[in-house]
NUKOLVO-657266 format. One record per residue (C-alpha): y, x, z; residue number from 1; residue in one letter. Coordinates in Angstrom, 3 decimals. Example, Ala and Ser with C-alpha at 12.3 -4.5 7.8 and 13.67 -1.06 7.14 Angstrom:
<nodes>
<node Y="-4.500" X="12.300" Z="7.800" num="1" residuo="a"/>
<node Y="-1.060" X="13.670" Z="7.140" num="2" residuo="s"/>
</nodes>
This chain:
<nodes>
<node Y="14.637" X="46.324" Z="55.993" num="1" residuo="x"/>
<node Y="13.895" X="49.969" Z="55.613" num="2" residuo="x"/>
<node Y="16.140" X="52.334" Z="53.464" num="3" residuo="x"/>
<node Y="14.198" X="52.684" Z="51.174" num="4" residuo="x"/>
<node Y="14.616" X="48.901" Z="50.397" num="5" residuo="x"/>
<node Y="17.843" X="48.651" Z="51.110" num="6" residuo="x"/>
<node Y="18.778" X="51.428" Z="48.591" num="7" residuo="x"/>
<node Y="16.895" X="49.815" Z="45.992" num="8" residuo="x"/>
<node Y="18.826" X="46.102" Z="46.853" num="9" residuo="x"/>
<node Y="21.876" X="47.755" Z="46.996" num="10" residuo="x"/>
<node Y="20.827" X="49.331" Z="42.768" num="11" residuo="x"/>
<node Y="19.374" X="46.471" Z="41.186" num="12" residuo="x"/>
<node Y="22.011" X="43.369" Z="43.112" num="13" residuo="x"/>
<node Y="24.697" X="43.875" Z="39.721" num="14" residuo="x"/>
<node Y="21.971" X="43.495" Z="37.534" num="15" residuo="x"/>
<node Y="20.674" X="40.347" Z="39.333" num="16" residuo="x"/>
<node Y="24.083" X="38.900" Z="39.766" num="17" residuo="x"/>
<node Y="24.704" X="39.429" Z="36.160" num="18" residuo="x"/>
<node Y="20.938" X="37.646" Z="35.252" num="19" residuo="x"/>
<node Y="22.058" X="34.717" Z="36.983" num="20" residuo="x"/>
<node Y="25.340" X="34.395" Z="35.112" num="21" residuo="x"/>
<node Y="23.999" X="34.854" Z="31.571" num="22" residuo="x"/>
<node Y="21.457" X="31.692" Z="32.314" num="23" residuo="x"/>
<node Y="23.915" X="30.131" Z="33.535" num="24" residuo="x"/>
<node Y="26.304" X="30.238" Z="30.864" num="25" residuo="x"/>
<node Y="23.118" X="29.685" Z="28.546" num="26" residuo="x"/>
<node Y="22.263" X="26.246" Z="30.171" num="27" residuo="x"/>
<node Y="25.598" X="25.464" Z="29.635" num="28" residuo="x"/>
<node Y="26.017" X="26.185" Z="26.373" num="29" residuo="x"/>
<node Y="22.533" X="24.110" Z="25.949" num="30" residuo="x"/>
<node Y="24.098" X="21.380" Z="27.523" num="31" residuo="x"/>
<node Y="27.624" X="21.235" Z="25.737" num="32" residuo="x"/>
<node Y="26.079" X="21.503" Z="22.321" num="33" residuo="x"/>
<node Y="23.570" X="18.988" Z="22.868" num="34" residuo="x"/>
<node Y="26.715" X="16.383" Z="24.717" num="35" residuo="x"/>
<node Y="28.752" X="16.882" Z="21.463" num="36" residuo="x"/>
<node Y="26.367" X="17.426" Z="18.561" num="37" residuo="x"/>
<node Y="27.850" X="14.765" Z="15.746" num="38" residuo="x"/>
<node Y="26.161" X="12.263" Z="14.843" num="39" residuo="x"/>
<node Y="25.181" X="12.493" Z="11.703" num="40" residuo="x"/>
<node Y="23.312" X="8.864" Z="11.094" num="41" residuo="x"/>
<node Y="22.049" X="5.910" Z="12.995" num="42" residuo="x"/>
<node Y="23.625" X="4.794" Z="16.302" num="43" residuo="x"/>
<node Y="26.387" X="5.702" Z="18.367" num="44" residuo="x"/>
<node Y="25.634" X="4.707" Z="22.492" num="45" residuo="x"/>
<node Y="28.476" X="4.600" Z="25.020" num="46" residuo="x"/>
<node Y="27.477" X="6.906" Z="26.592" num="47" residuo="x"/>
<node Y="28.211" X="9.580" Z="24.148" num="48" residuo="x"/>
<node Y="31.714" X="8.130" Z="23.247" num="49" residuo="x"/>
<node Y="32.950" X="5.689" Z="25.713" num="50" residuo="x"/>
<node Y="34.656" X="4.449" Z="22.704" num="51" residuo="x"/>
<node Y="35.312" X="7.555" Z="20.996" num="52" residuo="x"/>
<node Y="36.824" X="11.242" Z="22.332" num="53" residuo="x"/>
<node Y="37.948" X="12.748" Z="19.350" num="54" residuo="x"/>
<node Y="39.787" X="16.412" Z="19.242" num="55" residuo="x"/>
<node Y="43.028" X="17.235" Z="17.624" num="56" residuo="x"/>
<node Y="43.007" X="18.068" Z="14.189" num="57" residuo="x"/>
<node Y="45.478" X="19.867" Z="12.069" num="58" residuo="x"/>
<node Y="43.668" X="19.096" Z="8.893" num="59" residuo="x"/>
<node Y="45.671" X="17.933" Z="6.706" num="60" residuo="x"/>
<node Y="44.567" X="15.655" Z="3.999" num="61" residuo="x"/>
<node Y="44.786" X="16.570" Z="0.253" num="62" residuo="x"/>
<node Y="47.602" X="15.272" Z="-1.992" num="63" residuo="x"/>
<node Y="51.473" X="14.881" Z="-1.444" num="64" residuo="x"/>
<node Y="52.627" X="13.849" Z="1.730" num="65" residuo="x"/>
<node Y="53.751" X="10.977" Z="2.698" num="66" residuo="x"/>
<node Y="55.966" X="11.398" Z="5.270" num="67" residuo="x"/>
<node Y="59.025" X="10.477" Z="3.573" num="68" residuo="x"/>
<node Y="57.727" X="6.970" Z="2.447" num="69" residuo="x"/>
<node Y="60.068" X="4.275" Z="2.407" num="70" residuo="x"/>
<node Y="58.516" X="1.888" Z="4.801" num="71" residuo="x"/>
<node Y="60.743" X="-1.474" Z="5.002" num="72" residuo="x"/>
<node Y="59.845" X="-4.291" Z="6.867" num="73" residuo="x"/>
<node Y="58.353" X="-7.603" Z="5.111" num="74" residuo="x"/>
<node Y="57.514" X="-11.276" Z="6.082" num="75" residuo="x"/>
<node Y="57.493" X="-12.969" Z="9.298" num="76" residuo="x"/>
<node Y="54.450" X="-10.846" Z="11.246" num="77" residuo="x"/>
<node Y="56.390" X="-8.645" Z="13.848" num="78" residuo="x"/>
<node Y="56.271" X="-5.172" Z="13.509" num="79" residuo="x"/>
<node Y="56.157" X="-2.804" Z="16.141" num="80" residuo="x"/>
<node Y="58.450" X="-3.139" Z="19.100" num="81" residuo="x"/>
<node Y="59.087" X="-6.561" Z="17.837" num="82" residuo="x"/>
<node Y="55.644" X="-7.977" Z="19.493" num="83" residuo="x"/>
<node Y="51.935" X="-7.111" Z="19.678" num="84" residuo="x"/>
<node Y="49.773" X="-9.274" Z="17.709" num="85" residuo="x"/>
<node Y="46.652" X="-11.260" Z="19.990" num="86" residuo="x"/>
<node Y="45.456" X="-13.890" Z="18.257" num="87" residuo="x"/>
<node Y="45.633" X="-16.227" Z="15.235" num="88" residuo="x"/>
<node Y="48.440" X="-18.746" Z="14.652" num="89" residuo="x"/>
<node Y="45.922" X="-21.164" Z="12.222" num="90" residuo="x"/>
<node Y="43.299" X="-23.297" Z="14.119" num="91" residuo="x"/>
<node Y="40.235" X="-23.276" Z="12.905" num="92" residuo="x"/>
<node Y="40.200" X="-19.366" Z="12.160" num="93" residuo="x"/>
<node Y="38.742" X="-16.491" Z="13.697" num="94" residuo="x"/>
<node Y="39.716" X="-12.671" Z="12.294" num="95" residuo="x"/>
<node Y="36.702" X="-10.659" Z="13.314" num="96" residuo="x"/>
<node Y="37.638" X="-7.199" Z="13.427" num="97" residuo="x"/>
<node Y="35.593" X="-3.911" Z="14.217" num="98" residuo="x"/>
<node Y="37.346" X="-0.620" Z="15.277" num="99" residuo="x"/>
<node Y="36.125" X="3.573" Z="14.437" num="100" residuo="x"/>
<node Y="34.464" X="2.996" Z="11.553" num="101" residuo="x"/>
<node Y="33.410" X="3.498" Z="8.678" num="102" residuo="x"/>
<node Y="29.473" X="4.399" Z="9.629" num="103" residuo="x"/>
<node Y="26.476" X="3.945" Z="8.826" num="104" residuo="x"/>
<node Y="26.094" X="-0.164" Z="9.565" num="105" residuo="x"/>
<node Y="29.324" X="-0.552" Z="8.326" num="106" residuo="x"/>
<node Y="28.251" X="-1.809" Z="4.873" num="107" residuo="x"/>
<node Y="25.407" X="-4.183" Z="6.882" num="108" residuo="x"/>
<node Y="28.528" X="-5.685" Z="8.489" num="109" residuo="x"/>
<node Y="30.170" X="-6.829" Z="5.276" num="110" residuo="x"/>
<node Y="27.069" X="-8.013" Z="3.282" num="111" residuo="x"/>
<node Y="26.672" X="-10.581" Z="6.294" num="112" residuo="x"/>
<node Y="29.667" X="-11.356" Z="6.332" num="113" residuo="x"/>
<node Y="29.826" X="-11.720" Z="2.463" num="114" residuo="x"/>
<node Y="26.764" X="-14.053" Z="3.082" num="115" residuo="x"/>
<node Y="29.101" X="-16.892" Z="4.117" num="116" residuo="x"/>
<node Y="32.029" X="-15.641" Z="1.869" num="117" residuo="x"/>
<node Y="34.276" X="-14.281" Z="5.062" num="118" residuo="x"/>
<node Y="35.779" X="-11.433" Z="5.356" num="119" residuo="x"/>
<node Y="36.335" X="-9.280" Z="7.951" num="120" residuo="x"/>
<node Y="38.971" X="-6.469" Z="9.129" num="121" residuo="x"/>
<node Y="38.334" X="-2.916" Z="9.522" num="122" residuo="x"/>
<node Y="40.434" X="-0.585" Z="11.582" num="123" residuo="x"/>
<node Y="39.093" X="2.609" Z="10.028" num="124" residuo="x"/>
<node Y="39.380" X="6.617" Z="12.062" num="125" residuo="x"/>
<node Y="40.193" X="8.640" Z="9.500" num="126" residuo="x"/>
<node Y="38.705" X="12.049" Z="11.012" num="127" residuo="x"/>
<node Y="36.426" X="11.062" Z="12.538" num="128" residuo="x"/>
<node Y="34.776" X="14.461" Z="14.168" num="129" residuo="x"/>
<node Y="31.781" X="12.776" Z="16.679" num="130" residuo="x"/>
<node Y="30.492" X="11.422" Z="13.310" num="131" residuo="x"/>
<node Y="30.790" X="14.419" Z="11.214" num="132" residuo="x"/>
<node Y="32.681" X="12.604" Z="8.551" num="133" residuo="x"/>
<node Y="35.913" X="11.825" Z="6.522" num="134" residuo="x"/>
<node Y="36.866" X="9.058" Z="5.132" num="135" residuo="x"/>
<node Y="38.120" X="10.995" Z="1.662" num="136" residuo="x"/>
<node Y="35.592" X="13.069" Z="1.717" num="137" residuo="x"/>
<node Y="34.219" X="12.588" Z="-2.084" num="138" residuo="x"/>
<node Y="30.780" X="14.087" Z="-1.227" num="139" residuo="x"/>
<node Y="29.907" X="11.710" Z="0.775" num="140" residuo="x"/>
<node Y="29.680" X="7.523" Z="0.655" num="141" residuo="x"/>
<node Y="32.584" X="6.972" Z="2.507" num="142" residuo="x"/>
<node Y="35.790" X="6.848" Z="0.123" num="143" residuo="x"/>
<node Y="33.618" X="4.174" Z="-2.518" num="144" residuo="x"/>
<node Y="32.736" X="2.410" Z="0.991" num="145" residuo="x"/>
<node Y="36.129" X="2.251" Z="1.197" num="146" residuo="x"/>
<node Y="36.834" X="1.537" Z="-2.277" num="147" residuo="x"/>
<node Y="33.735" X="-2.028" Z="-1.935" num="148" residuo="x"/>
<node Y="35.452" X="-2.924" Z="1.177" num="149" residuo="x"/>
<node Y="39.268" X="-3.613" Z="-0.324" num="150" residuo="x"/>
<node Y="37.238" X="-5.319" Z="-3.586" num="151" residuo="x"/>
<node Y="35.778" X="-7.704" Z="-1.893" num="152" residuo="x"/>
<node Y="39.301" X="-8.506" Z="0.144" num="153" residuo="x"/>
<node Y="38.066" X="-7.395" Z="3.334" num="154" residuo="x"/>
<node Y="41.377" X="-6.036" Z="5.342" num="155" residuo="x"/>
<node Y="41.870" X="-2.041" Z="5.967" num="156" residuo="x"/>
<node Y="43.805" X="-1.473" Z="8.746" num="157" residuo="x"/>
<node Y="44.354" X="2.303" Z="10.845" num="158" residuo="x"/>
<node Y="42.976" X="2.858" Z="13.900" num="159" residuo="x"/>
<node Y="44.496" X="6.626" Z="13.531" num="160" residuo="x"/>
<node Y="43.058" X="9.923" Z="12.253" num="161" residuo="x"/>
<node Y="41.462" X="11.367" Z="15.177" num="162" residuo="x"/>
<node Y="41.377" X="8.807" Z="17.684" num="163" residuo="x"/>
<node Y="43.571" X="10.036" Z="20.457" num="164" residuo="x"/>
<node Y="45.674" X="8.753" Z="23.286" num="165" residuo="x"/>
<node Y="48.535" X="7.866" Z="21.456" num="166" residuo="x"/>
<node Y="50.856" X="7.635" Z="24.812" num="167" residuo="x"/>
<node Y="49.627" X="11.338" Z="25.571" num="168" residuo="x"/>
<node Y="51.048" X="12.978" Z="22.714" num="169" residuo="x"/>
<node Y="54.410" X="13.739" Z="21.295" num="170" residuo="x"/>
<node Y="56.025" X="11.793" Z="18.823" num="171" residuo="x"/>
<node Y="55.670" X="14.291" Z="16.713" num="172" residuo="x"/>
<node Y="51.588" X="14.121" Z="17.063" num="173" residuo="x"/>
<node Y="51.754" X="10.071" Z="16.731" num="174" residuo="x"/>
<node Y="54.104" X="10.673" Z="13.513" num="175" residuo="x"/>
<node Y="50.634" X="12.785" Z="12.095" num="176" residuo="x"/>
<node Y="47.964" X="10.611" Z="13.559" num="177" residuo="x"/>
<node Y="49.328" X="7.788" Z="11.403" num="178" residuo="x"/>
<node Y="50.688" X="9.472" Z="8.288" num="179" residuo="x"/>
<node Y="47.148" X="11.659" Z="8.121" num="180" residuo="x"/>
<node Y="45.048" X="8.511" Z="7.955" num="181" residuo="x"/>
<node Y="47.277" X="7.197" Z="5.665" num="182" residuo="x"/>
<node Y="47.296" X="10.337" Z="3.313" num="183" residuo="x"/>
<node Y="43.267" X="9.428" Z="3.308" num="184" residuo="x"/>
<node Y="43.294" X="5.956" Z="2.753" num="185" residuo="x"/>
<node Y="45.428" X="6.917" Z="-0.120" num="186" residuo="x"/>
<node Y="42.869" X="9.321" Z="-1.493" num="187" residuo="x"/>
<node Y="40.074" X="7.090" Z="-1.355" num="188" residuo="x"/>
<node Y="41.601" X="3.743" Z="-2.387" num="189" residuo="x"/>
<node Y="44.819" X="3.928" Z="-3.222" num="190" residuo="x"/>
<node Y="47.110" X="2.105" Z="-0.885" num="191" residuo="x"/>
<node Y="48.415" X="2.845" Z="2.987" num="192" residuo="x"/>
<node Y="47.872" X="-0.055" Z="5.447" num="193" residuo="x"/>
<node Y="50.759" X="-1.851" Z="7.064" num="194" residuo="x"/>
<node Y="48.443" X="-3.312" Z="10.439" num="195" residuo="x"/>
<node Y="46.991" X="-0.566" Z="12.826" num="196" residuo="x"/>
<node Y="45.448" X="-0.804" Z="16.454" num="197" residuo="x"/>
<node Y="45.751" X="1.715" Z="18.896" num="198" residuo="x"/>
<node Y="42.851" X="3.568" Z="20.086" num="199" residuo="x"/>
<node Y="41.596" X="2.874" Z="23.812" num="200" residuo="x"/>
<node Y="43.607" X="-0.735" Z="23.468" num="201" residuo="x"/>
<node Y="46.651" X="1.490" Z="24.889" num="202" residuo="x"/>
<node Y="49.850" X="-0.103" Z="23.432" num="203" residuo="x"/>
<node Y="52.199" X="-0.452" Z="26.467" num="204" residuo="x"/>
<node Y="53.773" X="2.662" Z="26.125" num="205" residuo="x"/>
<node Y="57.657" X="2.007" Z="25.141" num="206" residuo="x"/>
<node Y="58.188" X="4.961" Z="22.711" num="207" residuo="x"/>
<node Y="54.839" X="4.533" Z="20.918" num="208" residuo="x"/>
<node Y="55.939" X="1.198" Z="19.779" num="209" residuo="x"/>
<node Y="59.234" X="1.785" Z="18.483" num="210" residuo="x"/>
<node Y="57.146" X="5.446" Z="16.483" num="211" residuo="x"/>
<node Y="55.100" X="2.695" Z="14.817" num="212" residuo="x"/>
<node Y="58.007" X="0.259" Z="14.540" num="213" residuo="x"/>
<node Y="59.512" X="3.058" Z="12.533" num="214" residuo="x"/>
<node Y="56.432" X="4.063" Z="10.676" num="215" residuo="x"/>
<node Y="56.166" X="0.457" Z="9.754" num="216" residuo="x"/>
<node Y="52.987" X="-1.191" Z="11.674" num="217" residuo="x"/>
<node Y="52.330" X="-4.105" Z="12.856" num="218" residuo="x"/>
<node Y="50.284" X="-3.443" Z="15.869" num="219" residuo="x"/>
<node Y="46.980" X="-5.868" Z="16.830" num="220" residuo="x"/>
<node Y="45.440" X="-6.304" Z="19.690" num="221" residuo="x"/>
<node Y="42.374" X="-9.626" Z="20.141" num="222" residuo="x"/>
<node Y="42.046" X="-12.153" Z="22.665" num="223" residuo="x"/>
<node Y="38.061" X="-12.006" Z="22.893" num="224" residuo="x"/>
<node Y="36.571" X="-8.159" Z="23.320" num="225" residuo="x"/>
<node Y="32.746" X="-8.736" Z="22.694" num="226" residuo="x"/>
<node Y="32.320" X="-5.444" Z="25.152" num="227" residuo="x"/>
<node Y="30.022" X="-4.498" Z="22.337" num="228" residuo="x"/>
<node Y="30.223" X="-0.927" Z="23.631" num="229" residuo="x"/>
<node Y="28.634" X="-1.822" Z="26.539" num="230" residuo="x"/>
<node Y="25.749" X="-3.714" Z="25.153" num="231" residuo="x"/>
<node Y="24.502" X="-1.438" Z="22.086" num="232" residuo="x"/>
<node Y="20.523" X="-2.023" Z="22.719" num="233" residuo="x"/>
<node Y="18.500" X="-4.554" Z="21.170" num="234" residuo="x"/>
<node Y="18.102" X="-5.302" Z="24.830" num="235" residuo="x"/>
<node Y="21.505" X="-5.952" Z="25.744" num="236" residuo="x"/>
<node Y="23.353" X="-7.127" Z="22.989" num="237" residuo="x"/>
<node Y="22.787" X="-10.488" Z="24.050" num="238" residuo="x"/>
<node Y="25.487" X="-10.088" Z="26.481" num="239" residuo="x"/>
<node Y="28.021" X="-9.610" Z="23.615" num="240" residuo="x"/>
<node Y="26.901" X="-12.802" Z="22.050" num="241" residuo="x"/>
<node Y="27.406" X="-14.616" Z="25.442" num="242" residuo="x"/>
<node Y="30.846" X="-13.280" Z="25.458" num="243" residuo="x"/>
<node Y="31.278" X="-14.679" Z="22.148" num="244" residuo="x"/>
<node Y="30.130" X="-17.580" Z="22.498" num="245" residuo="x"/>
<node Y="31.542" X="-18.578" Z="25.648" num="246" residuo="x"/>
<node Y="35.307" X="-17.911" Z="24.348" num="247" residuo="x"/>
<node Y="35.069" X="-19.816" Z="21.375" num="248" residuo="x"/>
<node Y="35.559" X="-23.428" Z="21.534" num="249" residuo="x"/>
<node Y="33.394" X="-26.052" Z="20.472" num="250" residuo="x"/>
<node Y="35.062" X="-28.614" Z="17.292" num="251" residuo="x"/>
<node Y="36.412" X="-25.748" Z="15.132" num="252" residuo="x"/>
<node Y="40.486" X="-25.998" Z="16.967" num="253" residuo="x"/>
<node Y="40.465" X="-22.622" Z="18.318" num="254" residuo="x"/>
<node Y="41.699" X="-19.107" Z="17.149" num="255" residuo="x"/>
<node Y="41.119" X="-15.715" Z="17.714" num="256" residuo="x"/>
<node Y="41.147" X="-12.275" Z="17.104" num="257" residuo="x"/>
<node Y="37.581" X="-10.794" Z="17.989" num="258" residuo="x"/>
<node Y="37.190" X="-6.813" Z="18.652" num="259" residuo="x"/>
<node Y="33.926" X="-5.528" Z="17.731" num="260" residuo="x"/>
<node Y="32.792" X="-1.711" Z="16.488" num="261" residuo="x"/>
<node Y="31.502" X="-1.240" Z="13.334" num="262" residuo="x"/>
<node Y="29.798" X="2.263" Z="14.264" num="263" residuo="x"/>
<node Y="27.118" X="0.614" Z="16.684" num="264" residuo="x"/>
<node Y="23.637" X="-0.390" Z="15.474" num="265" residuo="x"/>
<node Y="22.918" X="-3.335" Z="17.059" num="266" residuo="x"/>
<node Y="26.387" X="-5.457" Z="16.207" num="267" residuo="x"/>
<node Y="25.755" X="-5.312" Z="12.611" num="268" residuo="x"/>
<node Y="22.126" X="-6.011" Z="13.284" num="269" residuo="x"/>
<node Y="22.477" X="-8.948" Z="15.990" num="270" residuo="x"/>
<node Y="26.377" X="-9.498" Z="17.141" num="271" residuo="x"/>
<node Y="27.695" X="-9.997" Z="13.981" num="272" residuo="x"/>
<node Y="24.888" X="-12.341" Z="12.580" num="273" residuo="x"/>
<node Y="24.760" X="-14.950" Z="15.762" num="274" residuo="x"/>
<node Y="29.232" X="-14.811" Z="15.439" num="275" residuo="x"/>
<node Y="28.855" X="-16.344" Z="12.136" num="276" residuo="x"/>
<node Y="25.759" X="-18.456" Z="12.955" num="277" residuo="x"/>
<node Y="28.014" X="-20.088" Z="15.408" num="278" residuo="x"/>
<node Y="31.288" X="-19.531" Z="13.660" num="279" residuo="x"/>
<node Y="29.977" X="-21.623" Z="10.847" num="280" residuo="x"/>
<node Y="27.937" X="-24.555" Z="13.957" num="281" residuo="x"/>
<node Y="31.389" X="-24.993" Z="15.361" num="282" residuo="x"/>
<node Y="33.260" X="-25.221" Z="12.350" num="283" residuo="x"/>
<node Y="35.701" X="-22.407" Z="12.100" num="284" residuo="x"/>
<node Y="35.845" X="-19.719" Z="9.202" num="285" residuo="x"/>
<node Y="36.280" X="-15.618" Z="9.135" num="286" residuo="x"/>
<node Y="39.048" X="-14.179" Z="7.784" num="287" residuo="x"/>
<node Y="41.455" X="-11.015" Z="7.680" num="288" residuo="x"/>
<node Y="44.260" X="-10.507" Z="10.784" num="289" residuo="x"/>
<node Y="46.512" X="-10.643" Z="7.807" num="290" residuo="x"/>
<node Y="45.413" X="-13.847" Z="6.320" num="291" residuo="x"/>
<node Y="45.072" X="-15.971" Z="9.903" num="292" residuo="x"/>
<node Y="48.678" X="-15.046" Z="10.258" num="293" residuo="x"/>
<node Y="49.974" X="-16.076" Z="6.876" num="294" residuo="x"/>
<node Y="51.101" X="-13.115" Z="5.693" num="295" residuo="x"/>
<node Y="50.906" X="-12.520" Z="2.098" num="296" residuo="x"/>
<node Y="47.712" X="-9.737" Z="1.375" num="297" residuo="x"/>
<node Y="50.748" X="-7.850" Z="-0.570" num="298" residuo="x"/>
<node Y="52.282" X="-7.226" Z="2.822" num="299" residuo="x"/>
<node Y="49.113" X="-5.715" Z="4.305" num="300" residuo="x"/>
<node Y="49.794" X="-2.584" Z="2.372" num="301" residuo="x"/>
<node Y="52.181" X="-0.162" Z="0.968" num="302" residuo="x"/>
<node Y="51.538" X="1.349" Z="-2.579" num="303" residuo="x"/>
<node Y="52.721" X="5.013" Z="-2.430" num="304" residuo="x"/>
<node Y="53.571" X="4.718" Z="-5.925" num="305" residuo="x"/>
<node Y="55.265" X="1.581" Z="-6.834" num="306" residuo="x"/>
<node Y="59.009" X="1.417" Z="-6.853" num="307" residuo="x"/>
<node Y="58.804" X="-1.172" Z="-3.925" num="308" residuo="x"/>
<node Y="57.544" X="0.908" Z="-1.151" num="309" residuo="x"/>
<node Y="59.141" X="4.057" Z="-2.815" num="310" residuo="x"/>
<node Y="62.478" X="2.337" Z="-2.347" num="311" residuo="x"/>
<node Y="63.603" X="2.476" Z="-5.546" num="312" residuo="x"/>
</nodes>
């Protein structure tokens, strides 16, 4: 290298060092915005959500709170710490139930369902940010979604407001999660649900079941996971209707609770249409968690304004 190169390395290298980092930081900013972009309508594939990763929010819904409801304890179906609900206790029953919703093919979901006059159970997200939506939002479907779905007796359960790990957060976080979503489902229909699943399946955790013991929740789990998650291509959803298919007992004696997700394409448009084709071949019938346990649909909510759940 002769000096006169070398002087002119030594000039421009901070200006080349600094070219590479602005593509850099560029591509990634490229990349990040395309990996999180909401979905705005259509499908949802594992591989964006792996289930769902949904931030914090602080947004609080509109409308008093409801943190000081009176939440007592009713019928026979254990609450909380008391035990974690897996299946049905009829035979002959099977509570299909589909968690993050709603979403687009949510409304597919019931009018099959509604085909056969069953009903179904929806664990609804209440913020739920990788779909750019709320479920109050007046502006958009959602809250009159809502509003069919309790009509028509379909169960709404929570599934919380954002979706997060509820044994990574503080109590004080779980306390929000639940009493958010319920501030929404009170905006859009009226009444705060009494069932709720945990997001990611995670319910071990000691001190999140007594929070929801004290919040008032009976907590459900399922005995047959359709891995619909897995499966959401026309290609592949076949698998999920083996799994089905295979756990559910010939003669109509069986129970279940089934987990399915309402946000993916290809259950409402093939899972959820071979369930009830064999649902109805081997006998059984669809209905709520509530109803295949026997407890009384006035027990699956809480009305923030009657004297019963205000404690008066």
């Amino acid at each position: 290298m002769t000096m006169r190169n070398g002087v002119f390395f030594i000039i421009f290298l901070p200006f080349m060092v600094a070219a590479g980092v602005l593509t850099y930081c560029v591509n990634e900013a490229q990349h990040n915005s395309t990996q999180h972009r909401p979905h705005r309508k259509g499908n949802v594939t594992h591989s964006d959500t792996a289930h769902l990763t949904i931030a914090q929010s602080s947004d609080e819904p509109n409308g008093q709170s409801l943190y000081n409801l009176t939440r007592p304890h009713f019928g026979k179906v254990p609450y909380g710490s008391e035990g974690i609900i897996r299946t049905c206790v009829n035979p002959g029953q099977i509570a299909l139930t589909f968690d993050d919703g709603p979403y687009f093919w949510t409304e597919l979901i019931m009018d099959e369902l509604e085909k056969f006059r069953f009903r179904g159970t929806f664990f609804v997200t209440g913020n739920n940010q990788l779909l750019n939506r709320r479920i109050d939002d007046e502006r958009t479907t959602y809250p009159e979604l809502l509003r069919r779905m309790h009509r028509r007796g379909h169960q709404i359960g929570s599934h919380t407001w954002t979706h997060p790990h509820l044994a990574g957060i503080n109590r004080t976080e779980r306390r929000r999660e639940m009493v958010y979503n319920e501030m929404a489902l009170r905006n859009a229909v009226g009444l705060v649900p009494t069932y709720m699943r945990p997001p990611y399946a995670e319910w071990r955790d000691a001190g999140m079941r007594a929070d929801l013991d004290d919040l008032g929740y009976h907590i459900v789990m399922y005995d047959v996971d359709t891995k619909d998650f897995l499966h959401n291509a026309g290609d592949r959803i076949e698998d999920s209707i083996d799994v089905f298919n295979a756990a559910v007992a010939e003669g109509g004696q069986g129970s279940y609770v089934v987990l399915c997700h309402d946000i993916r394409e290809w259950t409402a448009k093939s899972l959820v249409p071979a369930m009830l084709k064999t649902i109805v071949e081997r006998g059984y019938e669809a209905v709520t968690v509530g109803e295949c346990l026997n407890d009384p649909p006035e027990f699956w909510y809480r009305d923030p304004g009657s004297e019963r759940d205000r404690g008066e």
